[in-house]
N, C-alpha and C positions, 0 to 999 in steps of 0.2 A: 588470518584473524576474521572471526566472524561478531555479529551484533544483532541482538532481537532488538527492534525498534519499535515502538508504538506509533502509527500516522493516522489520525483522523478516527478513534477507537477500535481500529483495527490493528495486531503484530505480525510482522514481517522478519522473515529470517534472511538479515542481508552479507555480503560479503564485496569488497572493494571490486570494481569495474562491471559490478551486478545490475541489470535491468532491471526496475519493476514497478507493476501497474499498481497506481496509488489511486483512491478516489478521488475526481477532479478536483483541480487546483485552479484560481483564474489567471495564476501569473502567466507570463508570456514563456515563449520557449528559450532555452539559453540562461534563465535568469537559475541565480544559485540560492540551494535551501538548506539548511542548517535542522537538522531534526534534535530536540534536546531530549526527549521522554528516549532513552537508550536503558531497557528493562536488567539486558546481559548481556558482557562480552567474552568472549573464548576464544583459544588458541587449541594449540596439542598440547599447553600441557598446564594451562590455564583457565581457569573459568569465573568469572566475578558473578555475581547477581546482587541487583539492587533491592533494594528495601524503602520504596518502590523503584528508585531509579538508580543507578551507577552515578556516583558525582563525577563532576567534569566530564562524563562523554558524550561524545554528540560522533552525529553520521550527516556528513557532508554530498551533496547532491547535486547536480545539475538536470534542468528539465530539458525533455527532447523532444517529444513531442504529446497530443491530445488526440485522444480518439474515442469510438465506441467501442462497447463489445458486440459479440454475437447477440442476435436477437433470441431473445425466452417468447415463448409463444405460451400465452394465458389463456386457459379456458373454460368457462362457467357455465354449470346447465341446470337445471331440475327437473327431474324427472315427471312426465303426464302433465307438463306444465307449459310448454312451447315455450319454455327460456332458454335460449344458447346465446352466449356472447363471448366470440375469440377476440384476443386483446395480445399486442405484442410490444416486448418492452427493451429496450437498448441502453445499458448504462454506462454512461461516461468514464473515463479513467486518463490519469495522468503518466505517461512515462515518462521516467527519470531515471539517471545513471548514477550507480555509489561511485564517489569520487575518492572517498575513503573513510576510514573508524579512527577516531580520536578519542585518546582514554587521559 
């Protein structure tokens, strides 16, 4: 069974013992999350879709840990202008584990 979830205005395509980077969270690690915005859920031989959201489903989580990502490297210049300015940016992300889909 799989489930598009909605987190933090972004959708994620999850599936039960699946990993994935969510935009930071501040809870601590270990603590459990309850997702309610569940857009669809599917199987092989089933497929629901909300209008906007599936009633009663939710995606069950556990957090593991926090971290960065790769650094993006920004760079601004103008030309016959002697402006260059390099800028580098690391954005936070949550991992958590689907613990399971509830319909």
């Amino acid at each position: 069974m799989y489930a598009v979830v909605e987190i933090a205005g972004r959708q994620y395509k999850v599936v039960a013992n699946d990993r994935v980077n969510i935009p930071l969270n501040g809870e601590q690690p270990g603590t459990k999350l309850t997702f309610e915005r569940v857009l669809l859920v599917g199987d092989d031989k089933k497929v629901t879709v909300g209008s906007p959201t599936v009633k009663g489903a939710r995606v069950q989580a556990t957090i593991l840990e926090h971290g960065r990502e790769d650094k993006i490297i920004v760079f601004k210049k103008k030309k016959r202008k002697g402006y260059r300015v390099t800028r580098g940016h690391r954005q936070g992300y949550t991992r958590v584990e689907i613990n399971g889909i509830v319909v």
